[in-house]
N, CA, C and O of each residue as an XYZ file, in Angstrom:
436
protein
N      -7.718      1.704    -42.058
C      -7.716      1.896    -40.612
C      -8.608      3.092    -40.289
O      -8.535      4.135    -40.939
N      -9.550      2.899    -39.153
C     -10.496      4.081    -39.029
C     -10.087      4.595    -37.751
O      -9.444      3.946    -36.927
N     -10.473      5.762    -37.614
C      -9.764      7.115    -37.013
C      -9.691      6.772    -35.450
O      -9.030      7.472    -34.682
N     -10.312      5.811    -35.090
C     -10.600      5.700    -33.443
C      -8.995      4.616    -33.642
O      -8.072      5.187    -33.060
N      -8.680      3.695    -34.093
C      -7.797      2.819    -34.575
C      -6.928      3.316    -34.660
O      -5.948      2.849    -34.080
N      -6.784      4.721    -35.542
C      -5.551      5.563    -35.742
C      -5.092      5.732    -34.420
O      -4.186      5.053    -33.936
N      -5.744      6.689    -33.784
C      -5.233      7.625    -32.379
C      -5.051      6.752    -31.517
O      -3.983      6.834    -30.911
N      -6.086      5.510    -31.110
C      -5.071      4.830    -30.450
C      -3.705      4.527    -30.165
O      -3.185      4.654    -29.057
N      -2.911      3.957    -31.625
C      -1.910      3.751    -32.313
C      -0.871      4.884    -31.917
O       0.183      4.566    -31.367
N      -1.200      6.327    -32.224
C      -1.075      7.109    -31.527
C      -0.835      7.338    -30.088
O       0.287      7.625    -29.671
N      -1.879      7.217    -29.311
C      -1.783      6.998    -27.821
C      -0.696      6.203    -27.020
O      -0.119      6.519    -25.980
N      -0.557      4.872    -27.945
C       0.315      3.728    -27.925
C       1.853      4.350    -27.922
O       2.500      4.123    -26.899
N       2.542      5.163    -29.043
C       3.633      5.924    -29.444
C       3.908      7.128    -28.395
O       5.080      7.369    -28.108
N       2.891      7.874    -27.828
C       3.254      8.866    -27.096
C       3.398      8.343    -25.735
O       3.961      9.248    -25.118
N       3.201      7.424    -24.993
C       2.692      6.924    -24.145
C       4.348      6.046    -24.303
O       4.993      6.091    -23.255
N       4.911      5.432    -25.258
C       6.348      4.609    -24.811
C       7.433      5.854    -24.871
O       8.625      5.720    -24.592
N       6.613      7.477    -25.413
C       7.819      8.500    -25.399
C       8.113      9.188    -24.230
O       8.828     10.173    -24.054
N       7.359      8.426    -23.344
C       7.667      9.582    -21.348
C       8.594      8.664    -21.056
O       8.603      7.433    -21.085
N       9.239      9.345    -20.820
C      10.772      8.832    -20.105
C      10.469      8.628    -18.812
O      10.429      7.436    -18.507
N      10.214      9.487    -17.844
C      10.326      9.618    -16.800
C       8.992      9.828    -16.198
O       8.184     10.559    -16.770
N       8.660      9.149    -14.915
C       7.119      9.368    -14.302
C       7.689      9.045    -12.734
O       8.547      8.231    -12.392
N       6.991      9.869    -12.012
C       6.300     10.058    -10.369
C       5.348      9.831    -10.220
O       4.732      9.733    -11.282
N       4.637      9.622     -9.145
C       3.186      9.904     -8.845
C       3.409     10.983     -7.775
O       4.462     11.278     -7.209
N       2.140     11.525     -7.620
C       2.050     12.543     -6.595
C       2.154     13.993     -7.061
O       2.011     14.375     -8.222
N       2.362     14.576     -6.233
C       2.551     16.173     -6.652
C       3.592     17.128     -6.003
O       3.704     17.294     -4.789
N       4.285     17.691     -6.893
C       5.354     18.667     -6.043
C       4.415     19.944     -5.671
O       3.561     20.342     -6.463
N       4.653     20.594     -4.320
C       4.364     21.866     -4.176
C       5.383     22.482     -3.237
O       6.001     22.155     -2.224
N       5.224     23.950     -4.375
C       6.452     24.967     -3.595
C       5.963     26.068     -2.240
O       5.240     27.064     -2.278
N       6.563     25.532     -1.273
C       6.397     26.223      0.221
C       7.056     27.408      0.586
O       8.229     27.393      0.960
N       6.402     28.411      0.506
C       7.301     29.982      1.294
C       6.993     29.711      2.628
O       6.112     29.003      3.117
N       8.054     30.537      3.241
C       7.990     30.744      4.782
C       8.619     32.205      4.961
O       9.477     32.540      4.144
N       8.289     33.006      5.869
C       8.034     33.829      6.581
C      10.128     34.194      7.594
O      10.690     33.716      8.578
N      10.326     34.774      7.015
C      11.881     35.133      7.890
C      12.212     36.509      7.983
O      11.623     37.514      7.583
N      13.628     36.290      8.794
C      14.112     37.934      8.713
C      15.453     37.730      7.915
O      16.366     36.908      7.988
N      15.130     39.070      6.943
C      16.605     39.656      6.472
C      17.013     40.964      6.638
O      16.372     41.870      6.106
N      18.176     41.223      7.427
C      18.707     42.480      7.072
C      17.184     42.915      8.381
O      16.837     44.076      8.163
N      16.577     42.454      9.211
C      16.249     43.171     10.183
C      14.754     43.517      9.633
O      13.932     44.128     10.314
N      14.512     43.051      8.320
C      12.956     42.737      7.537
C      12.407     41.638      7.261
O      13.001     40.701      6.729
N      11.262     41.637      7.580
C      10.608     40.095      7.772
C      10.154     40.288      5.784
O       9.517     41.104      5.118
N      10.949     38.982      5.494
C      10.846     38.549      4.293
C      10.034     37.024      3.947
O       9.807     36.190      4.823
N       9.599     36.830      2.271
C       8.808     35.674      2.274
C      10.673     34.510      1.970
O      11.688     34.952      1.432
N      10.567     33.714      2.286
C      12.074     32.531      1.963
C      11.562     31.329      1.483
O      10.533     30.753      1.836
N      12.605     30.919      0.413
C      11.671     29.802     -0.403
C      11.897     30.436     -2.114
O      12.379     31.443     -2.633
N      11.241     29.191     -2.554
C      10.580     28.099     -2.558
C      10.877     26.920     -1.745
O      11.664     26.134     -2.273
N      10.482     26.641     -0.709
C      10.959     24.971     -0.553
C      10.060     23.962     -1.262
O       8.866     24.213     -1.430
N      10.541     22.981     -1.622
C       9.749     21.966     -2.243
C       9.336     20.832     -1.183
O       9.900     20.561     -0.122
N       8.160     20.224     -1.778
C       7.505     19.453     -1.031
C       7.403     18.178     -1.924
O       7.442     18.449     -3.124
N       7.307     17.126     -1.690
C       6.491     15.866     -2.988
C       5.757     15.053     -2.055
O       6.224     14.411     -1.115
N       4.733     15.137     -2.365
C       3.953     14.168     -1.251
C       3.178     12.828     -2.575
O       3.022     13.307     -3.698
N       2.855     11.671     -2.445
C       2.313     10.558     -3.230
C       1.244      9.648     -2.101
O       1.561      9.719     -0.914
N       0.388      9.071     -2.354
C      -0.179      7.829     -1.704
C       0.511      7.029     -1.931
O       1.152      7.366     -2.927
N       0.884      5.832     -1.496
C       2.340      5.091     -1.214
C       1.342      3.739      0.073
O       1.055      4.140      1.201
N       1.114      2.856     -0.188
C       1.288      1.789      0.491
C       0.153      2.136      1.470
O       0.106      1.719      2.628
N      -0.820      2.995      0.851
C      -2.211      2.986      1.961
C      -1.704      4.111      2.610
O      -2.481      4.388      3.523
N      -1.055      4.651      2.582
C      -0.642      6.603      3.137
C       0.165      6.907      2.300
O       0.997      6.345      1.587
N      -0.404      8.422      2.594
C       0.190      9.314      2.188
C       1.620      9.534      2.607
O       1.886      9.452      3.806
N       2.846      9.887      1.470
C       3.969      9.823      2.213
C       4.552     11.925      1.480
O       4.232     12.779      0.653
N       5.432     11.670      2.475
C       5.947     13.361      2.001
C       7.212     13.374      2.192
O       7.846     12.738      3.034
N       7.776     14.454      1.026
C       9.252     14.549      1.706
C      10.082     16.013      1.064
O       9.798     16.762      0.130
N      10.784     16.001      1.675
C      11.511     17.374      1.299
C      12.341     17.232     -0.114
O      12.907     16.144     -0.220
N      12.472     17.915     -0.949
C      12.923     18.189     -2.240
C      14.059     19.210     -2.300
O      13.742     20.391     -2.444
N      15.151     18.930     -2.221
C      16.273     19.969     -2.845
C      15.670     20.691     -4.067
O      15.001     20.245     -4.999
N      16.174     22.147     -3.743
C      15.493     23.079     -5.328
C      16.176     22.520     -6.519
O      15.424     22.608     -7.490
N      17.394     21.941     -6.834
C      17.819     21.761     -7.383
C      17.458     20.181     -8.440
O      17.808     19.783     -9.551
N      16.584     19.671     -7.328
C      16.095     18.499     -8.153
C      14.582     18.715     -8.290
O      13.847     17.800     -8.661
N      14.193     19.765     -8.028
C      12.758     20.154     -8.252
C      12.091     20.165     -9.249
O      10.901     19.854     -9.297
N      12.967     20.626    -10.424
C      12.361     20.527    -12.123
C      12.231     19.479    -12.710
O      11.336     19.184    -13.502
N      13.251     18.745    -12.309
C      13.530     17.252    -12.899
C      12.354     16.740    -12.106
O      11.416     16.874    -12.891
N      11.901     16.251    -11.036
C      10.702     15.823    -10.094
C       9.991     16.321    -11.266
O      10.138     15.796    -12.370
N       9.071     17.517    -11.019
C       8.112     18.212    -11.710
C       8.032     17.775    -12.865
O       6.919     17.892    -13.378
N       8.939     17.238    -13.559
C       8.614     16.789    -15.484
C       8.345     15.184    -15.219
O       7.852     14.414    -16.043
N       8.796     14.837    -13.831
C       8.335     13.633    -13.929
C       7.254     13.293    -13.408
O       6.759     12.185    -13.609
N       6.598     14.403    -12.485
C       5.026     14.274    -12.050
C       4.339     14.609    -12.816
O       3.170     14.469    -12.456
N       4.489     15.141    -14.063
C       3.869     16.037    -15.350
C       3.491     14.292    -16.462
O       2.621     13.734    -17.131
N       4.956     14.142    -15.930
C       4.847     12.368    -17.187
C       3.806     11.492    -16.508
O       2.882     10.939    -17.104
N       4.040     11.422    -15.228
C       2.703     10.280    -14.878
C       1.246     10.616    -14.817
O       0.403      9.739    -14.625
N       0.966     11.785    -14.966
C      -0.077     12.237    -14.827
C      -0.747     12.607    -16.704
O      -1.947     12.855    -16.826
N      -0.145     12.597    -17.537
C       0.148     12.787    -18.951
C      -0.220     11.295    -19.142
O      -1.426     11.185    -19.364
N       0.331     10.307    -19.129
C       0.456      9.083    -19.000
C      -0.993      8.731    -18.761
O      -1.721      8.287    -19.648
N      -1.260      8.886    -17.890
C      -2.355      8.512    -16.723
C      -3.560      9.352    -17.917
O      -4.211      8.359    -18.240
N      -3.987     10.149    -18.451
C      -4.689     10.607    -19.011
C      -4.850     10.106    -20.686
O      -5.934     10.116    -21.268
N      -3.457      9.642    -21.365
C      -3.505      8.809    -22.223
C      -4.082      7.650    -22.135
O      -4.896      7.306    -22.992
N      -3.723      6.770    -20.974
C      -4.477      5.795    -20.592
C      -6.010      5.931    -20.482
O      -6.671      4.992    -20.926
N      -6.570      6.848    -20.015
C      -8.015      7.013    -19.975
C      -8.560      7.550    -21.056
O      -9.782      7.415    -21.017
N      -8.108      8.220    -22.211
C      -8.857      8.324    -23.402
C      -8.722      7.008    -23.985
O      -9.714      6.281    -24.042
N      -7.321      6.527    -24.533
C      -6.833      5.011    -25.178
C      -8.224      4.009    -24.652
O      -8.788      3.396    -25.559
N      -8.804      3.829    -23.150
C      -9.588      2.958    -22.617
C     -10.987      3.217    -23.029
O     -11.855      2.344    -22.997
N     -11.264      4.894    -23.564
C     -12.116      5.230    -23.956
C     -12.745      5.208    -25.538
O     -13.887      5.502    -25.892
N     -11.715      4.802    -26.275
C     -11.683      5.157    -27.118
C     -11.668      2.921    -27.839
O     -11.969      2.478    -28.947
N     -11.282      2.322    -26.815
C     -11.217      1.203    -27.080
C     -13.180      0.868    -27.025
O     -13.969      0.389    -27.839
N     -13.329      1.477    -25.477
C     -14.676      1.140    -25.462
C     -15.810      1.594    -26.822
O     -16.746      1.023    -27.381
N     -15.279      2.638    -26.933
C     -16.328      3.327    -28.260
C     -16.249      2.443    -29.526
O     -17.040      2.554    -30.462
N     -15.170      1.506    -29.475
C     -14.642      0.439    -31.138
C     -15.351     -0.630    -30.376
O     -15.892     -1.344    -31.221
N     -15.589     -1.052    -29.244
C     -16.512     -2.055    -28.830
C     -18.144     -2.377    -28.882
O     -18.927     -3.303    -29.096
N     -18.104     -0.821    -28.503
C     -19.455     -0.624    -28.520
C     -19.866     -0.267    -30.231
O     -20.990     -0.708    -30.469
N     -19.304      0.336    -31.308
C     -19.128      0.151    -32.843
C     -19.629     -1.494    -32.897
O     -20.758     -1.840    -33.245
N     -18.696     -2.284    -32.538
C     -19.075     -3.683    -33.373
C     -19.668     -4.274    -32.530
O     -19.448     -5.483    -32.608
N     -20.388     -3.977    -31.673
C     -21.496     -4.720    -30.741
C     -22.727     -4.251    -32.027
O     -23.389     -5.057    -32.681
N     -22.789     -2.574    -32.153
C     -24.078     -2.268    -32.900
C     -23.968     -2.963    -33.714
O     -24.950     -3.705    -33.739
N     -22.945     -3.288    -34.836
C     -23.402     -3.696    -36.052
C     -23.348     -5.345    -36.362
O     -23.296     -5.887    -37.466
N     -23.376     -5.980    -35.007
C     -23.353     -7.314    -34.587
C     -24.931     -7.345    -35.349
O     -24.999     -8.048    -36.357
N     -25.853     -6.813    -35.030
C     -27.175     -6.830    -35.504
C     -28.249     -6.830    -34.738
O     -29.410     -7.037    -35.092
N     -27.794     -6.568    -33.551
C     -28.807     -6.647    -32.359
C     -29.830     -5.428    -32.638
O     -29.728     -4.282    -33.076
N     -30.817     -6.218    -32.186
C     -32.234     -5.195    -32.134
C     -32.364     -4.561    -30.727
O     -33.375     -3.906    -30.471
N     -31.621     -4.686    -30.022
C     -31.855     -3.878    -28.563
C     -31.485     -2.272    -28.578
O     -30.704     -1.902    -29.455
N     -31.810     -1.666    -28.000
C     -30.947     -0.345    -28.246
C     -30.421     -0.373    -26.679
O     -30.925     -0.920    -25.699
N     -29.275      0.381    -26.801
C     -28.158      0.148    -26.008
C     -28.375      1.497    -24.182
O     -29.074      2.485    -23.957
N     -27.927      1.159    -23.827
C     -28.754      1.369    -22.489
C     -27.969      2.762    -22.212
O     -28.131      3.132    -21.049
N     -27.089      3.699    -23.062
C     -26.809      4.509    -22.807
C     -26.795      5.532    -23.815
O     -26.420      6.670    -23.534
């Protein structure tokens, strides 16, 4: 088995080990208040906004489910990047046995 073959295989294994995936992105919101008669920063509030059905959708996040969110916007985006080497890495074993098909052309990239 040669090394592009390996990591795939690879790619394949890490890729059924994300448990959990989101799309989109959490971000944490301060705001501006008074305490005790001093204007303080308050917060984190959480945000999760995704593209969703041709818009953008948003919504408020309890702090408390914020980490759990976050490991799961971490998994789809992890995911999502396995997928694009794995696709890359398929193309490079394609383009391997195209060359040694025997063609006399040289290849346009």
């Amino acid at each position: 088995m040669n090394k592009l073959q390996k990591r795939r295989e690879q790619i394949l294994q890490e890729m059924a080990g994300i448990q959990q995936m989101e799309k989109g992105r959490l971000t944490p919101e301060y705001r501006e208040g008074m305490q005790d008669g001093k204007r303080v920063k308050l917060g984190p509030y959480y945000k999760h906004q995704c593209w969703e059905d041709g818009r953008n959708r948003s919504r408020r996040v309890p702090a408390q489910e914020a980490e759990s969110l976050r490991e799961a916007v971490e998994g789809y985006h992890h995911f999502r990047d396995l997928a694009d080497e794995y696709a890359e890495l398929t193309i490079q074993m394609t383009r391997q046995q195209t060359d040694r098909s025997g063609s006399k052309k040289k290849p346009g990239w």
